[in-house]
C-alpha beads as a LAMMPS data file, in Angstrom:
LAMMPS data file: protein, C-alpha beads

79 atoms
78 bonds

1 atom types
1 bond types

-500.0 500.0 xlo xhi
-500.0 500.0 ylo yhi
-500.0 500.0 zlo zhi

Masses

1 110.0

Atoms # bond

1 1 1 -271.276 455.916 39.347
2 1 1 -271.711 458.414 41.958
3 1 1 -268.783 461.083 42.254
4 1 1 -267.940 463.149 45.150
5 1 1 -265.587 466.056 45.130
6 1 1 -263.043 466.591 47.819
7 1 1 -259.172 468.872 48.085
8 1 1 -256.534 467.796 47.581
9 1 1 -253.075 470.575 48.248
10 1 1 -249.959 469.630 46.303
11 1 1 -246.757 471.760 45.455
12 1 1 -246.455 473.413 42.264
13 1 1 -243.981 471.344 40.494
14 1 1 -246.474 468.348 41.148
15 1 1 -249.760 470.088 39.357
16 1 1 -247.481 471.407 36.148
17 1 1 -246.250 467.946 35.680
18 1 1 -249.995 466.364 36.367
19 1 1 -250.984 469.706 33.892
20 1 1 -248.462 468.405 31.170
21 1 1 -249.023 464.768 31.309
22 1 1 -253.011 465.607 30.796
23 1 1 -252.269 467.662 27.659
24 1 1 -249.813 465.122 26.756
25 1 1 -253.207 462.759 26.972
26 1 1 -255.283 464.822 25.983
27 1 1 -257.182 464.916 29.096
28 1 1 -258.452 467.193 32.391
29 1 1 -255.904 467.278 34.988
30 1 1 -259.239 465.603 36.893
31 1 1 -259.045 462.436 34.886
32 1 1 -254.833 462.142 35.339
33 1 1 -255.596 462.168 38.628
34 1 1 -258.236 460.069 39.150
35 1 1 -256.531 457.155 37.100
36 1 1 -253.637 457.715 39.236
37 1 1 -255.488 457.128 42.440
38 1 1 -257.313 453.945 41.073
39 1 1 -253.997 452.310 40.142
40 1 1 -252.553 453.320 43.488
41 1 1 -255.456 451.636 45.108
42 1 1 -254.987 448.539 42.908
43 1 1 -251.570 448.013 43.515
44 1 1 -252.350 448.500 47.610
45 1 1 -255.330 445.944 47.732
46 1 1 -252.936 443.315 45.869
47 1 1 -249.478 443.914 47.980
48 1 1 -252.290 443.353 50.721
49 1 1 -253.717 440.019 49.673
50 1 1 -250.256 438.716 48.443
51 1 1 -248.839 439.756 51.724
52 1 1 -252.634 438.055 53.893
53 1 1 -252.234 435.201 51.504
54 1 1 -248.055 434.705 52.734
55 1 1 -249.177 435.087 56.094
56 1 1 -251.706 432.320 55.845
57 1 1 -249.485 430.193 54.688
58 1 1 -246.370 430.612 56.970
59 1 1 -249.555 429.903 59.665
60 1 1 -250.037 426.907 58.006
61 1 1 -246.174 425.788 58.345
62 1 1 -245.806 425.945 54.137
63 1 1 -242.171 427.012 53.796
64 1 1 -239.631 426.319 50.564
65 1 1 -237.244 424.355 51.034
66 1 1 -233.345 425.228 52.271
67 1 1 -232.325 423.709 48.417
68 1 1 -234.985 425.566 46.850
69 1 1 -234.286 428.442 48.620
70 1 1 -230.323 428.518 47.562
71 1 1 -231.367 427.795 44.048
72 1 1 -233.320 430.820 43.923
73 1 1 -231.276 432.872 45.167
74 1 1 -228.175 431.541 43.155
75 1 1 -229.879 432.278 39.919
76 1 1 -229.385 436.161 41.272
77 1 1 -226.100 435.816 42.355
78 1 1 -225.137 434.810 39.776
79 1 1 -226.710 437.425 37.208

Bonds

1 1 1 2
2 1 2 3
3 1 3 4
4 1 4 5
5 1 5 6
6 1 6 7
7 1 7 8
8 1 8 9
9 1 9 10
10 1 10 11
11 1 11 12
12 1 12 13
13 1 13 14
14 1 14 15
15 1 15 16
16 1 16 17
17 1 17 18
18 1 18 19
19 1 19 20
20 1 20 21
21 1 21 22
22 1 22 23
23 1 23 24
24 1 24 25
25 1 25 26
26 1 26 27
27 1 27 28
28 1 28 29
29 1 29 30
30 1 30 31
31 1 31 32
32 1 32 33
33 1 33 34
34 1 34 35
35 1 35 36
36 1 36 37
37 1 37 38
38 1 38 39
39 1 39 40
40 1 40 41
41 1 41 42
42 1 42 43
43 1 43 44
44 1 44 45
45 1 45 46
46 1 46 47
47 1 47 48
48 1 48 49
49 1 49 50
50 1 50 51
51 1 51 52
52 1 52 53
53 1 53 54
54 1 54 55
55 1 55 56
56 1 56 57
57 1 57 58
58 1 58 59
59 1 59 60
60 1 60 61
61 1 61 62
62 1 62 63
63 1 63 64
64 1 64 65
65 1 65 66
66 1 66 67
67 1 67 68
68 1 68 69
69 1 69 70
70 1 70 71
71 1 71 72
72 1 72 73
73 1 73 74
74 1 74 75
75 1 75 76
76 1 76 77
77 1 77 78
78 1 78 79
């Protein structure tokens, strides 16, 4: 895979701790941060195709039920 540098500017606190965690790893600061970015990325693209995929469906008029609903909710109200 192709790579492609690029800058990124940060505070101080934020590179020691990205510094410590790589050691902690045993890692480059360069590989902490580029897992963090992939997972980022991950979690983005599937909020976004739970959220398309909820959409579609309120489009489609698929709703839960008021008593499914209330029992849902009850087992949190409950807790």
């Amino acid at each position: 895979m192709a790579t492609e540098a690029f800058s990124v500017r940060t505070d101080s606190s934020t590179v020691r701790k990205l510094d410590h965690l790589a050691k902690q790893q045993d890692r480059s600061r360069n590989y902490v941060v580029n897992e963090a970015i992939s997972q980022y990325l991950e979690l983005h693209a599937w909020q976004e195709e739970r959220i398309r995929a909820g959409i579609e469906a309120a489009d489609q008029g698929r709703f839960v039920g008021r008593a499914e609903m209330e029992r849902v909710f009850g087992k949190y109200r409950n807790a």
